[in-house]
N, C-alpha and C positions, 0 to 999 in steps of 0.2 A: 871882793868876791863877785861875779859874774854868773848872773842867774838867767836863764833864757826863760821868755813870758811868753806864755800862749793865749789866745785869745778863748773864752768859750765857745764851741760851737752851739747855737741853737737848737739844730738838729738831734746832736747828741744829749742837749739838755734837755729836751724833749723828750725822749727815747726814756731815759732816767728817769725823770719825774712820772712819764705814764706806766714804768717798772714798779717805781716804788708806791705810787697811787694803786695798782694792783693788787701787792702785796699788803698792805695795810686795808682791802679793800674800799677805797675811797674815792666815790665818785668827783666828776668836776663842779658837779653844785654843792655837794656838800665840802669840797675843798675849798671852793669861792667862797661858800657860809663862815668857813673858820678865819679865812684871811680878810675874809670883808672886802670881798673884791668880786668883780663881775664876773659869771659864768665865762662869758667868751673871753676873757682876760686868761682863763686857765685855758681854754682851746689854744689860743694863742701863743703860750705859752708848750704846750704839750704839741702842738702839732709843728714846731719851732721857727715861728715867724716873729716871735719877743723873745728877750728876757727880761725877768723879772728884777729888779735894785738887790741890792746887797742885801740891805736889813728883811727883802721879799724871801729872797732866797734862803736868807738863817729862818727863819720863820718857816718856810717849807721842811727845810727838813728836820728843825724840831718836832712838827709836829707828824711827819714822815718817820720819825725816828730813822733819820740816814745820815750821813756823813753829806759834807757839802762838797769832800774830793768825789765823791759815789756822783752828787748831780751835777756837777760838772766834768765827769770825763776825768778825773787825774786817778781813780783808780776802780777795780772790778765789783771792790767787794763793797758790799752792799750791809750794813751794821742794821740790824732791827733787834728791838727788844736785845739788846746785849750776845746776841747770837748771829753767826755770820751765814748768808743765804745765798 
């Protein structure tokens, strides 16, 4: 089987997480407080000059309650609280 890989975009990872950070309303300090990680680490991260490791990433959207296709770009819908937004 022959699976075509695409790379994350930043930018669009960005774009997602500062969506879903919205939605949940949750600033970037108090996002940095729950991950234990530095404020500007989430700027960087939202403004999309990083991304974050994999185990960062499940970790975001657990506690985002989103899907990890939603913050990466492989699809629109955006899952909160068991309802689609």
């Amino acid at each position: 089987m022959i699976t075509e890989y695409n790379y994350i975009n930043p930018s669009v990872f960005g774009f997602r997480l500062r969506t879903a950070m919205r939605k949940r309303k949750m600033t970037g300090r108090k996002l940095a407080k729950e991950i234990e990680r530095a404020e500007s680490t989430i700027y960087s991260w939202t403004n999309g000059y990083q991304l974050p490791t994999l185990d960062t990433t499940i970790a975001l959207a657990d506690i985002l309650d989103v899907s990890l296709d939603f913050l990466t770009g492989r699809t629109e819908v955006m899952e909160i609280g068991g309802s689609y937004a």
